[in-house]
C-alpha positions as CSV (number, residue, x, y, z in Angstrom):
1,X,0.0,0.0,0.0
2,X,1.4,3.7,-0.8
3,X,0.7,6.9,0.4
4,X,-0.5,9.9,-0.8
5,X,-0.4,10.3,-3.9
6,X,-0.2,14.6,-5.7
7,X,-1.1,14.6,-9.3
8,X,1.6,17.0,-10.9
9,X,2.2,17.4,-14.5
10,X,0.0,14.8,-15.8
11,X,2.3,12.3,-13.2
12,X,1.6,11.1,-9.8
13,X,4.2,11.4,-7.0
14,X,4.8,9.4,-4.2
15,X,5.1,11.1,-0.6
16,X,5.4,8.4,1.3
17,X,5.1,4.9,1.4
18,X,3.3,2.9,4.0
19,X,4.4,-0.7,3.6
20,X,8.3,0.1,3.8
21,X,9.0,-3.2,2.1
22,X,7.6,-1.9,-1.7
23,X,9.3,1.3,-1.1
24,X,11.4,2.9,-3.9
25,X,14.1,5.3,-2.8
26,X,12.6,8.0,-5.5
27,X,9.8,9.6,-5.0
28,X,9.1,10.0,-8.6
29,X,7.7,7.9,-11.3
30,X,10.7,7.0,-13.9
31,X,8.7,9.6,-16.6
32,X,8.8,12.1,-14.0
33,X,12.1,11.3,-12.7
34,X,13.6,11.7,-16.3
35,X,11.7,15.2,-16.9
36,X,13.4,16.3,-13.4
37,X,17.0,15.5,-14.7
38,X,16.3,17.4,-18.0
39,X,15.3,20.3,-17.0
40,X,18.5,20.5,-14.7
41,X,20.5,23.6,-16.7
42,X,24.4,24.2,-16.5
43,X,23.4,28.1,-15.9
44,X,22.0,30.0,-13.1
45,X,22.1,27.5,-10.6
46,X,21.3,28.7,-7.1
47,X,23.8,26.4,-5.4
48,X,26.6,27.3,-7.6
49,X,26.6,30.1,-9.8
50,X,24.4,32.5,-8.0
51,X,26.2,31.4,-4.5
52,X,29.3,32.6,-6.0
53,X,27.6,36.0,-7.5
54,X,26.3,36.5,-3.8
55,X,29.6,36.3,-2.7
56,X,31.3,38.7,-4.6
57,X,29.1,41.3,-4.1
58,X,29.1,40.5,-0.6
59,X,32.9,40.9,-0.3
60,X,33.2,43.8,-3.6
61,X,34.7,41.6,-6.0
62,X,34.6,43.6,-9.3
63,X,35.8,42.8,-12.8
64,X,33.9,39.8,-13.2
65,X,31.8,38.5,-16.4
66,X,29.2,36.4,-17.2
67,X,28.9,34.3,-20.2
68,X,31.8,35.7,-21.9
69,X,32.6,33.9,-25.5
70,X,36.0,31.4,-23.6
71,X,36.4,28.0,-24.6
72,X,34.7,25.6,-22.2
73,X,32.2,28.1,-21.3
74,X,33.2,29.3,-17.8
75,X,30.7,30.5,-15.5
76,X,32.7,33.7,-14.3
77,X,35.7,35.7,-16.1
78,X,38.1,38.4,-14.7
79,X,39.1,39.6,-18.4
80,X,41.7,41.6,-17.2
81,X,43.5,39.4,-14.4
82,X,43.0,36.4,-17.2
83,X,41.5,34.2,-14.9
84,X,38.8,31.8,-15.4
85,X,35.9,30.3,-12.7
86,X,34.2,27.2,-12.9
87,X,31.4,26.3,-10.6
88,X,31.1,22.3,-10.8
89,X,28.0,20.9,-9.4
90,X,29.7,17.5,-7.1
91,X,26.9,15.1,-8.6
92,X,27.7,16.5,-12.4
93,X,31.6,16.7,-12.0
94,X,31.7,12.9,-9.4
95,X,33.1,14.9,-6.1
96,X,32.9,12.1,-3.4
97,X,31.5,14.2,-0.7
98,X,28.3,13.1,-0.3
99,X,29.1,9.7,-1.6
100,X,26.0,10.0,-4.7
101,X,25.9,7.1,-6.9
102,X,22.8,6.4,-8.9
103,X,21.7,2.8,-8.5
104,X,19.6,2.7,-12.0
105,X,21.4,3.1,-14.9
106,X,24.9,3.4,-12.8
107,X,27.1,2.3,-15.9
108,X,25.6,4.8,-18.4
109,X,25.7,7.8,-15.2
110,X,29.5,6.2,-14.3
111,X,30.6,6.9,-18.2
112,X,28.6,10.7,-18.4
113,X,30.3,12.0,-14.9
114,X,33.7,10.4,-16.2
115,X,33.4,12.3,-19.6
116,X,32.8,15.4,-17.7
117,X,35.7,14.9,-15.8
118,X,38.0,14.4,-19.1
119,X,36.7,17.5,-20.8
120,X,37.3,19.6,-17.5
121,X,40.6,18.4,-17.7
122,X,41.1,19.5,-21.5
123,X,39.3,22.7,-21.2
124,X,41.8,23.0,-18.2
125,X,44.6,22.9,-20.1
126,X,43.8,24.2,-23.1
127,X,43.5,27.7,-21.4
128,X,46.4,27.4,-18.9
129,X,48.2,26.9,-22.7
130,X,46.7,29.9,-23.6
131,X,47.5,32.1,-20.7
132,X,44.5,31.9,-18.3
133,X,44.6,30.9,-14.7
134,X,41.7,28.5,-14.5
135,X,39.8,28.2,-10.9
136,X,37.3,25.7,-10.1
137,X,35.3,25.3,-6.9
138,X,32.9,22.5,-6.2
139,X,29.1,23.2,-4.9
140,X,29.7,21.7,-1.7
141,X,32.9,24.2,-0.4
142,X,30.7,27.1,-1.8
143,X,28.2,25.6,0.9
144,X,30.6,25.2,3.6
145,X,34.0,26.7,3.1
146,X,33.0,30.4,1.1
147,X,35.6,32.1,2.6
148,X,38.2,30.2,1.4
149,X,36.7,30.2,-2.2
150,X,37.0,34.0,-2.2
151,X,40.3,34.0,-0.2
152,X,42.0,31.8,-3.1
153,X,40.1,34.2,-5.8
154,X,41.6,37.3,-4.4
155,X,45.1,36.0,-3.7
156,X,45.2,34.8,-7.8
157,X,43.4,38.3,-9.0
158,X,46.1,40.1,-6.4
């Protein structure tokens, strides 16, 4: 027996389920589920990008651009210091903080995290070849270690 049920986009989603023995860890249908994961962008995201905007207003960091034409798309640019920003989400980019591993479909989400890992790499050093300083900062330490993400920003722009 389940619980609740909340019709939402044409898809039911599960609360909570009574009998603990036919529970699925996901509270969504698979249809749902894969509509989630879609509509997950690589821009504006409130744990990452807009985190790090907060902070440098916060602390007067100036100089910075958004969406400035760089190979590998970086999420923040300091044109004049030549230093680049990424902001990798730790499911997206496999940091082993929280220890996420899908258990559905783990080979084909093994083989996407590792290709984003090997093009991080190349788009690492395919600007340090060209002069940039390249900085990248995982969601988590923007969660719990800001001030040493700005401290290591300002001692590269210095």
């Amino acid at each position: 027996m389940r619980g609740k049920c909340y019709r939402e986009s044409g898809h039911y989603l599960i609360s909570k389920c009574v009998a603990r023995k036919n529970c699925s860890m996901d509270v969504f249908t698979k249809k749902v589920r894969s509509e989630v994961m879609r509509s997950v962008r690589s821009k504006g995201n409130k744990s990452t990008e807009l985190r790090l905007i907060y902070l440098f207003r916060a602390n007067h960091i100036t100089g910075w651009r958004r969406n400035y034409p760089l190979l590998g798309s970086p999420d923040f640019v300091f044109p004049r210091g030549r230093v680049v920003v990424f902001t990798d989400g730790c499911f997206w980019h496999g940091h082993p903080c929280r220890n996420i591993k899908p258990k559905a479909n783990h080979h084909y989400w093994q083989l996407k995290i590792d290709r984003n890992r090997q093009r991080d790499k190349a788009i690492r050093r395919k600007l340090s070849n060209k002069g940039w300083r390249v900085l990248r900062f995982w969601e988590c330490h923007l969660a719990q270690k800001p001030n040493a993400c700005i401290n290591k920003i300002c001692r590269v722009l210095a």
